[in-house]
N, C-alpha and C positions, 0 to 999 in steps of 0.2 A: 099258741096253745099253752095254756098252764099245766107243769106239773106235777100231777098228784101222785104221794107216796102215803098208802094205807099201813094202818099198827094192826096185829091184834084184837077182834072186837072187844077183849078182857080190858084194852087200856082205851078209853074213850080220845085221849088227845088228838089231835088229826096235826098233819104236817101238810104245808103246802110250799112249793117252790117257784117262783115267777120266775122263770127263766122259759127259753124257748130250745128248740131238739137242736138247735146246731150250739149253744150256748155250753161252753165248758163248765161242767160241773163234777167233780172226783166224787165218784166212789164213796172215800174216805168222809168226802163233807156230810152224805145226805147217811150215811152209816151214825154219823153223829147227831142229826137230827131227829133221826129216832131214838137212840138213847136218850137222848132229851125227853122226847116225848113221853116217854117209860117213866119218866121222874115222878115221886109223890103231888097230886095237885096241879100238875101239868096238864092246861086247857087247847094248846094249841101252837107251834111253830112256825112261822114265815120265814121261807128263806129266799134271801133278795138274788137275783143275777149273777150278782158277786162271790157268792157263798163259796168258801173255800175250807179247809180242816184247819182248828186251831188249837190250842192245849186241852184237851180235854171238854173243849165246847163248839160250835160252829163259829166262822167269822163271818159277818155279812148274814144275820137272823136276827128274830125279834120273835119271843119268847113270853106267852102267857099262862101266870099258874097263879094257884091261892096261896102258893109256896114260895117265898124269899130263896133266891139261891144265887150268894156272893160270889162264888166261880162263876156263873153265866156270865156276868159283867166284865171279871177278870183283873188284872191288876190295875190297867190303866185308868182307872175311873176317871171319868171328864172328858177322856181325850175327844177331840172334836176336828172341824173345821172352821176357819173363818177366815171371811174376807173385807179388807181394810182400802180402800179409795186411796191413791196418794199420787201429788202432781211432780212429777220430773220435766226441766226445760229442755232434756236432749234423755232417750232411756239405748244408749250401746251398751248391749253386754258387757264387752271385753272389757271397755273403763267403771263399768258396774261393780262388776262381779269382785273386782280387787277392794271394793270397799264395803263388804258387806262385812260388820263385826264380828269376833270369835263369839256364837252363840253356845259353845260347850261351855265358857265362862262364864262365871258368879257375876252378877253383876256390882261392880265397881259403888262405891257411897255416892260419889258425885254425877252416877250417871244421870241426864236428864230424862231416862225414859223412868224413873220413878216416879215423876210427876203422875204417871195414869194410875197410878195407885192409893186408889181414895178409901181412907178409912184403914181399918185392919186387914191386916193378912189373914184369908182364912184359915183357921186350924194352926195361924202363928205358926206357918210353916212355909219358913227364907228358902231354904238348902232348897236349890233346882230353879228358884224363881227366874225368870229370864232366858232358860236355856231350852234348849228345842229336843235334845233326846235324840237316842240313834232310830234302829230300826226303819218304818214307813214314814217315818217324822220328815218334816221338811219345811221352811221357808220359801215362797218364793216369788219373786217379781214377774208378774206377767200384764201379757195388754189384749183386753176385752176382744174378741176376733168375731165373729159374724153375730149379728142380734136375730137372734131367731121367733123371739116375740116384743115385736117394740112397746109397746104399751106395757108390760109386764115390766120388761128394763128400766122401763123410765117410772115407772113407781118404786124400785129396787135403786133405783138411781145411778144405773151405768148407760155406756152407749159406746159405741166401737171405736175401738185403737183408746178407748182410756187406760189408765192404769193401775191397777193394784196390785195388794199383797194380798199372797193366800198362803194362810200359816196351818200346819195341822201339829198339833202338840196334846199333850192332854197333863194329867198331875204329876208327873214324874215319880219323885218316889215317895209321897204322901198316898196314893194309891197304891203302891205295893203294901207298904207299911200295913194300910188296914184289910188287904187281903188276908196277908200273912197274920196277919191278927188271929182272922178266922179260920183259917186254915189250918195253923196250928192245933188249935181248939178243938175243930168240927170237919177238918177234911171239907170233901166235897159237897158236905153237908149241908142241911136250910139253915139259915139265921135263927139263934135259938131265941133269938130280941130282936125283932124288927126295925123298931123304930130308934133302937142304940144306930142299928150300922143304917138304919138311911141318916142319919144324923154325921155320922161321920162321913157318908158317901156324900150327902148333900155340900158339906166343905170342899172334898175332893172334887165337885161338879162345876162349885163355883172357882176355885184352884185356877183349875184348868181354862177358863176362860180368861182369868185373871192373866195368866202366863201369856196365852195368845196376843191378849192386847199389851202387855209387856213385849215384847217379842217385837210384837209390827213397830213398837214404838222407837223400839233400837236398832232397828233396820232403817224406819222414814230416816232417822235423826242420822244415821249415819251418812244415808244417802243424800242427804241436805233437805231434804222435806220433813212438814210437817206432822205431827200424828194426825191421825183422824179415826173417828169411831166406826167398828166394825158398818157394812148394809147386809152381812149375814154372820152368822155364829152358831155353829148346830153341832153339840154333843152327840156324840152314836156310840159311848161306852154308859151305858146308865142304867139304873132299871128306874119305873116314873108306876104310881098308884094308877090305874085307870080302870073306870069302870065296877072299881072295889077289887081288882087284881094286881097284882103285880106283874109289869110289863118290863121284860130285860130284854135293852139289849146293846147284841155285841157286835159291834160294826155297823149296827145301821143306824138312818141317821132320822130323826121323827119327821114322820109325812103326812101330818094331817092338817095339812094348810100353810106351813111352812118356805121359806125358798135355803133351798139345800145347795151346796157346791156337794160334787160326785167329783171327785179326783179319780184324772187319771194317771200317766207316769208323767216323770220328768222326759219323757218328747215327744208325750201326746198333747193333745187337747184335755182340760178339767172343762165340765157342763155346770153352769148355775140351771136350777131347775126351779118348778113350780112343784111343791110337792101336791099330792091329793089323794095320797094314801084310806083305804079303807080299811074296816073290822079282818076282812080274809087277810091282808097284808099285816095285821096286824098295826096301821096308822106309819106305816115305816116303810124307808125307801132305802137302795141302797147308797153306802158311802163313799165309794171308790172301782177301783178297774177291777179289783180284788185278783191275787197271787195265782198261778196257773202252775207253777214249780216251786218246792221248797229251796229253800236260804240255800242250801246243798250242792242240790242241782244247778242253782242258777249262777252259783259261785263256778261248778264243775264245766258247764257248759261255755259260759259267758268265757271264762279264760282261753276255751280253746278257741272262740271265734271272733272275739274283739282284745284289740290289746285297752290299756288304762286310756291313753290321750284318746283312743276312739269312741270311750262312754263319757267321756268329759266336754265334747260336744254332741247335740243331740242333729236328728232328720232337722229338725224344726231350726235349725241354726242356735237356738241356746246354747247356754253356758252351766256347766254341772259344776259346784265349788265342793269340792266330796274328797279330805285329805286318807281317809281310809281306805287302800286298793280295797278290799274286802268286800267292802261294803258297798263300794261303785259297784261290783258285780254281783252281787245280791238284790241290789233294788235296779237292776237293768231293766229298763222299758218291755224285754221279752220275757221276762219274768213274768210279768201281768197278762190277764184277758184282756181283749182289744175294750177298751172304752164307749166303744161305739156301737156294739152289741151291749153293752151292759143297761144303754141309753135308749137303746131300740128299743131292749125289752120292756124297761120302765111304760115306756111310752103305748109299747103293745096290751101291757097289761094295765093300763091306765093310773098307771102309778106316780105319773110325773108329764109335768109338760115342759120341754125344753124352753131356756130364756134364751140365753148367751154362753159362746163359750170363752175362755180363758185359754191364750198362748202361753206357757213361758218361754221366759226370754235369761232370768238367770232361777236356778233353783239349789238352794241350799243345803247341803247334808250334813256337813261338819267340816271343820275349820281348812284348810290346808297350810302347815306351818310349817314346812320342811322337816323333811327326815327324822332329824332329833326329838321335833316333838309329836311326830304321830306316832317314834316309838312309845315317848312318854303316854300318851293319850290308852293307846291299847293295855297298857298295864293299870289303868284307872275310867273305870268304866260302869263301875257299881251304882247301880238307882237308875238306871236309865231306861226309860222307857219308852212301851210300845203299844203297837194300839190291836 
């Protein structure tokens, strides 16, 4: 059964939620989607399974108005998912996971993962390239686990026990930059130029894929393989023309014929999907397990029940490379909705057809470098973003 949450007959918008009644959804999240809705020029709301409260907007919705509104999209513009094929002759965690590069660092002149970088930088914006960002960010090495639609896989070009990267990152701080642009300006306000900030949004959109294929490229390399070109790549911070409206959105990832990866945590299963998203959905599906406890609580929680070395391996046998206690217990696997409800629903409300899922095996959060330098690390943290 779909959710429906009515406005006001005064505000014509309409909100709708694909989730189903045992499906967590706060309060907080769907209180935000009607302000949403209340906004000038706002046609209409979708909010995905995932839907959870985020600054001042929903995370996990997609969002249609005659009205440009830079806060829906939020700072990270670009950030996405993708995933990258790559061949290992033996994949052990434990000798893995000690060789995956510091991704909090600048990348080096000589690195060869600059080779994927053809042409200009967008927006001539170095600072951040290569680096993965804290928050839900992550890197990670996983292997293909049950094919749920073979014929679909083998057009996507995967098949069970293969191996890839699945990188989620987005613009880092080329995306705040032009939030805070406008925000200064205009507050939570419409874009008083349109076509200025899709301009800049549109670098930040390409940014952000730029980085991802950076990213996998200095992972293969360091793991002794080769790059390889993404078989998906799907931004879910955007807003995109459709239809002669403006469609934003924040956390989901576009479903109108697309194949999506729907992350879950680092010791669940992530889902590639078939999207096939409609108009009510808004063409959009969602992009992850989405958060069930704030940063707070799962910090609060998580310490009293697990110590560090116990979130450092995962159920799934994985490896967690995650030098910041803090942040091991903030993005704890219980932190999130099950995945698998999030998958149901898609599937119940015909929003997605499952392919294949993805195990990991090591997943990346930031560096572990001994003591000395994750105190450094913690006192330098500026630009970093999230999605």
């Amino acid at each position: 059964m779909i959710q429906h949450y009515s406005l006001p007959s005064s505000n014509p918008a309409t909100v709708t939620v694909f989730a189903s009644p045992t499906s967590w959804i706060e309060s907080d999240a769907l209180a935000q989607c009607q302000q949403v809705a209340a906004l000038d020029g706002m046609i209409h709301v979708a909010g995905m399974p995932d839907l959870h409260p985020g600054k001042g907007a929903p995370i996990g919705a997609a969002m249609a108005s005659t009205v440009l509104y830079p806060f829906l999209v939020g700072s990270d513009i670009g950030c996405g998912i993708a995933v990258f094929p790559i061949k290992l002759k033996r994949a052990v965690p434990e000798r893995l996971a000690a060789r995956f590069p510091d991704l909090d660092r600048a990348l080096d002149a000589d690195d060869p993962a600059w080779a994927v970088v053809e042409g200009d930088v967008p927006a001539g914006h170095l600072d951040g390239l290569g680096t993965v960002g804290r928050g839900n960010h992550f890197v990670e090495l996983a292997r293909i686990g049950p094919v749920l639609d073979p014929d679909h896989a083998a057009r996507v070009g995967v098949d069970a026990d293969d191996l890839v990267l699945v990188v989620h990152s987005g613009s880092r701080g080329l995306g705040e930059r032009i939030l805070r642009r406008h925000t200064e300006a205009h507050g939570a306000g419409a874009a008083p130029d349109p076509a200025a900030y899709l301009t800049m949004h549109d670098d930040a959109v390409r940014w952000g894929s730029l980085n991802r294929r950076v990213l996998a490229a200095r992972v293969a390399y360091a793991l002794g393989a080769e790059p390889a070109d993404p078989i998906v790549d799907q931004c879910h911070n955007l807003v995109e023309i459709r239809d002669g409206v403006y469609l934003h959105r924040k956390g989901a990832a576009p479903g109108d014929g697309r194949d999506v990866l729907v992350a879950g945590t680092r010791g669940t299963p992530s889902y590639l999907v078939a999207a096939h998203a409609g108009p009510d959905a808004n063409f959009s599906v969602a992009h992850g397990a989405g958060r069930k406890m704030s940063r707070s609580d799962a910090l609060r929680r998580g310490r009293a029940k697990h110590t560090v070395e116990e979130l450092r391996r995962t159920p799934l046998g994985s490896l967690v490379v995650c030098g910041d206690r803090q942040l091991l217990f903030e993005e704890a696997p219980t932190a999130y909705k099950r995945i698998e409800q999030v998958i149901a629903d898609l599937v119940e409300h015909r929003l997605a057809t499952p392919v294949a899922s993805t195990i990991p095996l090591v997943t990346y959060k930031t560096a572990d470098l001994g003591p000395a330098a994750r105190t450094d690390r913690r006192g330098h943290r500026g630009g970093r973003g999230r999605s």
